[in-house]
C-alpha positions as CSV (number, residue, x, y, z in Angstrom):
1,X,-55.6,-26.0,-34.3
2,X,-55.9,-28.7,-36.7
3,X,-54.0,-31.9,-35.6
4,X,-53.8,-34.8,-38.0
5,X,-50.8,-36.5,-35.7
6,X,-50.7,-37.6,-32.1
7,X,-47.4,-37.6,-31.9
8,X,-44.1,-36.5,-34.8
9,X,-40.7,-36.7,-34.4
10,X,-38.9,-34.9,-36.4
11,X,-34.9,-35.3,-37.4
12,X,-33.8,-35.7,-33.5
13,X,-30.8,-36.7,-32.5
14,X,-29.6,-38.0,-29.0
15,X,-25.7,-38.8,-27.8
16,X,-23.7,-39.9,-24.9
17,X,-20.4,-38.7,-25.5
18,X,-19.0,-40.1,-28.5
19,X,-22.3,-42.7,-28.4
20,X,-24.9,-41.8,-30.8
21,X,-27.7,-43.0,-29.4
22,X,-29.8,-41.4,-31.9
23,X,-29.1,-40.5,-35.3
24,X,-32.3,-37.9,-37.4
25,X,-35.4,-40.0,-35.9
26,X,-38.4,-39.1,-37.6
27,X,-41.4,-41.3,-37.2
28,X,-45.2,-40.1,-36.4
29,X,-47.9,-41.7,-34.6
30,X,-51.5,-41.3,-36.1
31,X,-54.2,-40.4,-33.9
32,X,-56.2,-43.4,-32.2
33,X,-53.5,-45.7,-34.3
34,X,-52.0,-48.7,-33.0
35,X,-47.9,-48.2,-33.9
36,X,-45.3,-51.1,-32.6
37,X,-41.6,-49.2,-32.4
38,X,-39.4,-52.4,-33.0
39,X,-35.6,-52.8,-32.3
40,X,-33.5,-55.0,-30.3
41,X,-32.2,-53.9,-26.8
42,X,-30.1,-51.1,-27.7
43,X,-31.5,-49.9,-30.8
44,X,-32.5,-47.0,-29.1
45,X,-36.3,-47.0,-28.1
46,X,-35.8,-46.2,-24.3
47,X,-33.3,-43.1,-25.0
48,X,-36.2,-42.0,-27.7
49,X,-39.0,-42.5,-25.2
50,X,-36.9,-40.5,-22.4
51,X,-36.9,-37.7,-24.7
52,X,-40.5,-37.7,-25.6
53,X,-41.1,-37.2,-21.8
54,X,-38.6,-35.0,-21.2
55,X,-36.4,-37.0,-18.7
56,X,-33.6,-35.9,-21.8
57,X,-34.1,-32.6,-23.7
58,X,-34.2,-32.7,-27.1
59,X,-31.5,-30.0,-28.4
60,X,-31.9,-31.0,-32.5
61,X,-35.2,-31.6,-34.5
62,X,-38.4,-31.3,-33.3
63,X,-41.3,-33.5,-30.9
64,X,-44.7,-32.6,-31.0
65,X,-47.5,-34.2,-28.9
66,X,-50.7,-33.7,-30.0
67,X,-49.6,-30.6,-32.0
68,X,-48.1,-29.0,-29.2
69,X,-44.3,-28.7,-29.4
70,X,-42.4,-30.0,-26.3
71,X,-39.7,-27.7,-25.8
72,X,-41.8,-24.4,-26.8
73,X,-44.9,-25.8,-25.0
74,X,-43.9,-28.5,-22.4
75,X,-46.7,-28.3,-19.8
76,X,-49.1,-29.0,-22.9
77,X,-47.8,-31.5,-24.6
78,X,-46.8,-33.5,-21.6
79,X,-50.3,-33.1,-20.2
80,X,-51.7,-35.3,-23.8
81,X,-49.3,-38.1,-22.5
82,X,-49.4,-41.4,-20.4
83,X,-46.6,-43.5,-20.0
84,X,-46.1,-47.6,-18.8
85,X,-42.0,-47.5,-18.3
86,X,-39.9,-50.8,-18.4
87,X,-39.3,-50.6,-14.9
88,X,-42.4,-51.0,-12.3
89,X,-43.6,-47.8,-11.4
90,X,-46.7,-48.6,-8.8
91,X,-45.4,-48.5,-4.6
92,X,-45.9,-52.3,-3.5
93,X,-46.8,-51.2,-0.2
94,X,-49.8,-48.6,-1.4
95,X,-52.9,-50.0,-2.8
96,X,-54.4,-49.4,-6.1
97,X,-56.7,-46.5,-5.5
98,X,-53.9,-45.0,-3.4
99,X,-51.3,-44.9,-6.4
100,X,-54.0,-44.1,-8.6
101,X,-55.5,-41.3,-6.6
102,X,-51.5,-39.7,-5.9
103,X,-50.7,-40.3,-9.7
104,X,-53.9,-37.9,-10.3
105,X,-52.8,-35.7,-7.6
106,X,-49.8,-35.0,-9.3
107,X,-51.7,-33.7,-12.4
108,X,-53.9,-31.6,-10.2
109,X,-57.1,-33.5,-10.1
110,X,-59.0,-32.8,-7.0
111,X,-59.4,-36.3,-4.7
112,X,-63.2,-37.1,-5.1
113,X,-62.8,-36.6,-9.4
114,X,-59.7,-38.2,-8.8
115,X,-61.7,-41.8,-7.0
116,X,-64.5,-41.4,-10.1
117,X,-61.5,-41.0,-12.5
118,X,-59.3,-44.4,-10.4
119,X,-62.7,-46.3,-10.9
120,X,-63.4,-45.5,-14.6
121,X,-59.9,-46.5,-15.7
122,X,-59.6,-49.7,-13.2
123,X,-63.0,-50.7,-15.2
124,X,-61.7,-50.0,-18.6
125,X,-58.8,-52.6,-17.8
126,X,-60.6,-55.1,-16.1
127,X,-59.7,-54.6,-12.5
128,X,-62.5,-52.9,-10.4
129,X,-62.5,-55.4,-8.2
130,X,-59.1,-55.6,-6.9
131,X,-59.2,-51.2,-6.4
132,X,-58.6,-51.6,-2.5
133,X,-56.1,-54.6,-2.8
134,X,-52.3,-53.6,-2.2
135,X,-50.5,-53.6,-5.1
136,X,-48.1,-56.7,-4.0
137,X,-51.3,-58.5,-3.8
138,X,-51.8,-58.5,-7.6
139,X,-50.1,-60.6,-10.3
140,X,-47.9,-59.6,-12.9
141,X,-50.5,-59.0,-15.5
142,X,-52.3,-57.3,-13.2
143,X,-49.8,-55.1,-12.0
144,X,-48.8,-54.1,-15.7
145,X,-52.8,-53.2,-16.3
146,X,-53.0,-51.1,-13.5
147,X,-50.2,-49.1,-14.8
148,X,-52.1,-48.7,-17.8
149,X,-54.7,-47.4,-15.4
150,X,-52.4,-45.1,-14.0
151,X,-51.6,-44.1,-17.2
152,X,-54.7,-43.1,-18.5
153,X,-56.0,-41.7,-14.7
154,X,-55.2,-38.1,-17.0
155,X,-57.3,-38.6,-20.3
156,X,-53.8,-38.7,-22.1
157,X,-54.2,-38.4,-25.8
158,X,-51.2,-40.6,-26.8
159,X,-50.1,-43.2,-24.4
160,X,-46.3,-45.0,-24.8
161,X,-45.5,-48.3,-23.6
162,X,-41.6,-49.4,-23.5
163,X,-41.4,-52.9,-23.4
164,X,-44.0,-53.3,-21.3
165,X,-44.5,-57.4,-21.7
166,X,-41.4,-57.8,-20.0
167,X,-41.6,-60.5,-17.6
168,X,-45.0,-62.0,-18.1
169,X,-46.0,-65.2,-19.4
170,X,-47.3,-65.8,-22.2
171,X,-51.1,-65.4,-21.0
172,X,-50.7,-62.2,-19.4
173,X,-48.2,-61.0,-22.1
174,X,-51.2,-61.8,-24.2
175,X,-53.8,-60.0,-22.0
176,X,-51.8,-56.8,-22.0
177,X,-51.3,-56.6,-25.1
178,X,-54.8,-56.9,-26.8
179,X,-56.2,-54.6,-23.5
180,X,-53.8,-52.1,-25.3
181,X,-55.4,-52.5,-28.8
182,X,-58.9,-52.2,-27.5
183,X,-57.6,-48.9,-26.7
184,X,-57.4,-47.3,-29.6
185,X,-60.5,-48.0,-30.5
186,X,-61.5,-45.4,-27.5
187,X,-59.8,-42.4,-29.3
188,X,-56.2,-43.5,-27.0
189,X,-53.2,-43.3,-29.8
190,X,-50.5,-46.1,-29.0
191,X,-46.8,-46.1,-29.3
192,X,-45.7,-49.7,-28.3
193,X,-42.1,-50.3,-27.9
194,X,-41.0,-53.9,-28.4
195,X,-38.0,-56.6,-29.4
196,X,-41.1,-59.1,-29.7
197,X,-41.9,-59.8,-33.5
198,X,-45.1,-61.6,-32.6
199,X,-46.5,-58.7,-30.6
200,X,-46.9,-57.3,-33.8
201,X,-50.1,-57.7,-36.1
202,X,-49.6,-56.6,-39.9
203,X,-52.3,-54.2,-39.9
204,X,-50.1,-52.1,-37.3
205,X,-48.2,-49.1,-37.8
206,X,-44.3,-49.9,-37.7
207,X,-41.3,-48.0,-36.8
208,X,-38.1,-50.5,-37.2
209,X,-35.3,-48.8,-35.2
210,X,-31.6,-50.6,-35.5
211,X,-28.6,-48.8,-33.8
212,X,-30.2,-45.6,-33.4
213,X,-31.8,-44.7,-36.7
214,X,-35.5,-45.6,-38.4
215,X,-34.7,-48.7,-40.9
216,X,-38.6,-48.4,-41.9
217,X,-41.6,-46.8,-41.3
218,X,-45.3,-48.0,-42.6
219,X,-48.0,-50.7,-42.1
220,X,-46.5,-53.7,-40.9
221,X,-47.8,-55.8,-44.2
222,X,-46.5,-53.3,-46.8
223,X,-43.3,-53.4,-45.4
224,X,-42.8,-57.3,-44.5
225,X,-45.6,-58.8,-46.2
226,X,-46.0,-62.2,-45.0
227,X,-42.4,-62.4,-42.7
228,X,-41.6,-60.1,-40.5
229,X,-39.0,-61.7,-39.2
230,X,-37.1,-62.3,-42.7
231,X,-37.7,-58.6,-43.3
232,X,-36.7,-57.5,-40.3
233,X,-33.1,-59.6,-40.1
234,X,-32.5,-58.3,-43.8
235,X,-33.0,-54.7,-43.2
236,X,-30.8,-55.0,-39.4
237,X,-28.6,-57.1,-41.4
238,X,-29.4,-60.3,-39.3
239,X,-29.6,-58.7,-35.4
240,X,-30.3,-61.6,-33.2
């Protein structure tokens, strides 16, 4: 099987009642590319992300991870993902290894490959040393890294991020953010969910999303230029 995407959406839709939440998304994420999904709160990006990972089933269109489709072939396409939510996901009380070692657990990786696997990953985001330090111990920066960690304990093929700078300062915000670049330069494709203009480089992939439905879709400079911001408040007609 030939894949030339990580990850396509195609034409889905996504209500709440009467709320459209999502109205015929397409987008597609190339592999090992960098691709910033940018909307305000609301525009959508967390209902799109839960259907990705299947914590909502996608009943129009079509997602496909890594060429697999997600509701024909579930196991396999979830198996090519790692995911950083909004909301912490790491117990406070367990140390690094130990959520690292039960997040592996959970996709069948057998303890001692699992340790090798929690130390590979730790290294690749800068935090060996803190592997046996309780997870309350760490800062915020650190925290959000070792999710990463956790995130790539798998060798996930795609890995999505939902606002996952919430909450940091501007060093660790920083940190996090260019970590996640260097990623993709590793063969790891990115989807990174943001309101934050500046997160965004112009060489990046961008998906604008405004009130449920893809304004744009492109490289960053083709479709802003030189002002992201000014082309981003013209096409949401000015959303603050």
């Amino acid at each position: 099987m030939t894949v030339t995407a990580a990850l396509e959406i195609d034409r889905v839709s996504h209500s709440f009642g009467r709320v459209q939440a999502l109205d015929q998304v397409s987008l597609v994420v190339p592999r090992g590319g960098f691709t910033a999904l940018l909307g305000v709160n609301g525009a959508g990006k967390t209902t799109l992300f839960s259907l990705i990972t299947r914590l909502y089933d996608n009943r129009s269109g079509h997602i496909r991870v890594a060429g697999h489709d997600l509701r024909q072939t579930p196991g396999a396409a979830l198996a090519q993902l790692g995911v950083v939510f909004q909301s912490r996901a790491l117990d406070a009380d367990l140390t690094v290894a130990q959520n690292l070692t039960y997040h592996a657990a959970l996709h069948g990786i057998p303890r001692q490959q699992a340790l090798i696997r929690a130390a590979e990953v730790l290294a690749q985001v800068g935090l060996s040393e803190r592997i046996h330090d309780p997870v309350s111990a760490l800062s915020g920066g650190q925290s959000r890294r070792a999710e990463i960690a956790r995130a790539l304990i798998h060798r996930p093929r795609i890995l999505l991020l939902d606002e996952a700078t919430v909450g940091l300062d501007v060093k660790s915000r920083a940190e996090v953010l260019a970590l996640t670049r260097d990623l993709t330069g590793q063969g790891v494709s990115v989807l990174w969910a943001t309101h934050i203009l500046d997160e965004i480089a112009p060489g990046d992939g961008l998906v604008i999303l405004h009130r449920g439905r893809v304004l744009a879709q492109g490289v960053t400079r083709d479709i802003a230029g030189g002002d992201l911001t000014g082309a981003f408040l013209r096409l949401t007609g000015g959303a603050a």
